[in-house]
N, C-alpha and C positions, 0 to 999 in steps of 0.2 A: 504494500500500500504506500502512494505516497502521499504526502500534503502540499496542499500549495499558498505560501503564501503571500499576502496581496497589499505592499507599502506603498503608500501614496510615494509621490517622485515628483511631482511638482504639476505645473496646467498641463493638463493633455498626456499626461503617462501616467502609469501604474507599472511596477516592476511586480512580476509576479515570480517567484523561487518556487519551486518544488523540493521536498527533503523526503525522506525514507527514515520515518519517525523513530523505528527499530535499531537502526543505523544508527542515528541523532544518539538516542537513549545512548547506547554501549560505546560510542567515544566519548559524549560528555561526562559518564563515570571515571572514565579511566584521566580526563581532565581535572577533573575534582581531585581525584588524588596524588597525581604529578604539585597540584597547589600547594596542598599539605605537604606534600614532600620537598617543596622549594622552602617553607617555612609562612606561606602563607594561609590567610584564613577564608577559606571558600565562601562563607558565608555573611562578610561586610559587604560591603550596599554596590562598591564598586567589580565586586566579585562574584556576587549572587547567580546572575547569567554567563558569566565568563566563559565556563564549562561549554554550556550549549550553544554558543555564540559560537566558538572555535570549531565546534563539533559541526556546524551548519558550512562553517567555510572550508574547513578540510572537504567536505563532501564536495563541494564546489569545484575545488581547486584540483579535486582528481577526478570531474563528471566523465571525463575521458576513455574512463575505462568502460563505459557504457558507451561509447560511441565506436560504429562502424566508418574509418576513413574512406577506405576503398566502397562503400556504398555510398555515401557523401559523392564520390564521386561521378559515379554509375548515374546518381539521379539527374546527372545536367549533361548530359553526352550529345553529341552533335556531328554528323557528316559535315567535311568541312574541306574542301583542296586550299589548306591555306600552310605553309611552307615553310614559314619564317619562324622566329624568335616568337615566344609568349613569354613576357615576364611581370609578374607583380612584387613593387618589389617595398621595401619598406613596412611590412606586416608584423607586426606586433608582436609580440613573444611575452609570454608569461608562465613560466612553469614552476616548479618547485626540485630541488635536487636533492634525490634517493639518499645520499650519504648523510645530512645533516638536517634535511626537510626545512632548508631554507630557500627564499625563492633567488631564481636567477629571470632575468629579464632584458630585453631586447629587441633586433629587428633579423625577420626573415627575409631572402630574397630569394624567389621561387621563379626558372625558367624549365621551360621546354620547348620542342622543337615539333610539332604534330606531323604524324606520317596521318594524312587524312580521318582524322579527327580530332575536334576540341573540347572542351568542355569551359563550363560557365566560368567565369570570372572570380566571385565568390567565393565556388568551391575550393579553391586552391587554400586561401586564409583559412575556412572551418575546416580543412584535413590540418594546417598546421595545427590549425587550437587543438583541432580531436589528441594531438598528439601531447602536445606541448600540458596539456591538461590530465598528465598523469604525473607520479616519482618519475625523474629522468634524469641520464646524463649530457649532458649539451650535444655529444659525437653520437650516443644514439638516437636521438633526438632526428638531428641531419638527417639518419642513413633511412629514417622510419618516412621519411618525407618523400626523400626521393626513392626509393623501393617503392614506396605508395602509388606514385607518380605512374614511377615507370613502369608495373606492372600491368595498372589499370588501364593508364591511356596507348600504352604499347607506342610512343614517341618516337623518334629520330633518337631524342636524349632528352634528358634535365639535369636540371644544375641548381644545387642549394646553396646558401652563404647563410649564416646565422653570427650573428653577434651578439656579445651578452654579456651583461655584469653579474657578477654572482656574490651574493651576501655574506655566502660561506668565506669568500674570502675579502671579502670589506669589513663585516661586522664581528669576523673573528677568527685564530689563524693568524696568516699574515698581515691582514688588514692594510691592504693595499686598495686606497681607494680609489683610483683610475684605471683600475686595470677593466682589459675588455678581453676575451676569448671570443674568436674566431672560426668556425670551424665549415666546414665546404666536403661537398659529396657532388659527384660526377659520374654519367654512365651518358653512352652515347657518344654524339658525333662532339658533347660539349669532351671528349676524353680524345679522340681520336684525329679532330680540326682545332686548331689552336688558334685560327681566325675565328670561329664560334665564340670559342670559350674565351679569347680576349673582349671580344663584341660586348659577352656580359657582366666583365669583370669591369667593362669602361661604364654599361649602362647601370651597374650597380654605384656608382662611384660617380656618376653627375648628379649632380641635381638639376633638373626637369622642370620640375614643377615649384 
């Protein structure tokens, strides 16, 4: 079962959240008790919902694992003789990293090269999210993109770039706060043509717009 609920957001929107009450319940216990064990007291005013609070956004932040990428895909397919570059590029990134369940965040940049056919526009960002929206390593992250990619739309090639800052090492660790990780995954003509794959190392790297 799940719930859904419905917070005002200002003229003309309403955000509505769905949770898995079940789910809610058995993180927010085991929240409660990480407090007590940090030396805090679950139950002062500013604590009271802590537990459940956190319990609602972890679920959030890993909805991913409920999500089909490659069907994502599937639903926006399209005959298409078009030849060239597709790239979107400056897409969002928000995930959380598996080792310390702190978030790292950033920009994607998602190319391919269609062997007659394409798919929607959009779909490209919600496969990123689909993915980016579980525990992940930044390099597996990339590789889930493009496999994604290149399995479903069967391409010429595609090409990922991902950039990202990561908390694990700003807010503790080294705490190096300008650091960015880079990471890039290639199959295809962007592997095999190095006129390609500079093409979109130049169009990742202007600004455009």
């Amino acid at each position: 079962m799940v719930s859904r609920e419905h917070e005002p957001e200002g003229e003309g929107y309403e955000r509505i959240d769905q949770y898995d009450p079940a789910l809610i319940e058995r993180i927010s216990g085991h929240y409660g008790q990480i407090l007590e064990a940090i030396g805090e007291d679950p139950q002062r005013e500013g604590l009271k919902r802590t537990p459940e609070r956190v319990a609602k956004a972890v679920q959030y932040l890993t909805h991913g694992y409920d999500l089909d990428p490659a069907a994502i895909l599937r639903s926006a397919l399209f005959t298409e003789e078009y030849s060239q570059m597709v790239l979107v590029k400056d897409i969002e990134v928000y995930s959380m990293c598996e080792h310390h369940m702190l978030p790292f965040f950033g920009k994607a940049h998602v190319a391919y090269v269609p062997n007659g056919r394409i798919v929607g526009l959009s779909k490209v960002p919600r496969v990123v999210d689909a993915f980016a929206r579980r525990l992940q390593v930044q390099e597996r992250l990339t590789n889930e993109i493009r496999d994604c990619l290149q399995d479903t739309l069967q391409p010429h090639g595609v090409a990922v770039v991902i950039e990202a800052s990561h908390l694990c090492m700003q807010m503790r660790g080294i705490q190096k706060q300008n650091s960015v990780t880079t990471t890039s995954a290639f199959t295809g003509i962007f592997l095999s043509d190095n006129r390609t794959r500079d093409e979109f190392i130049k169009l990742i790297s202007a600004k455009l717009h």
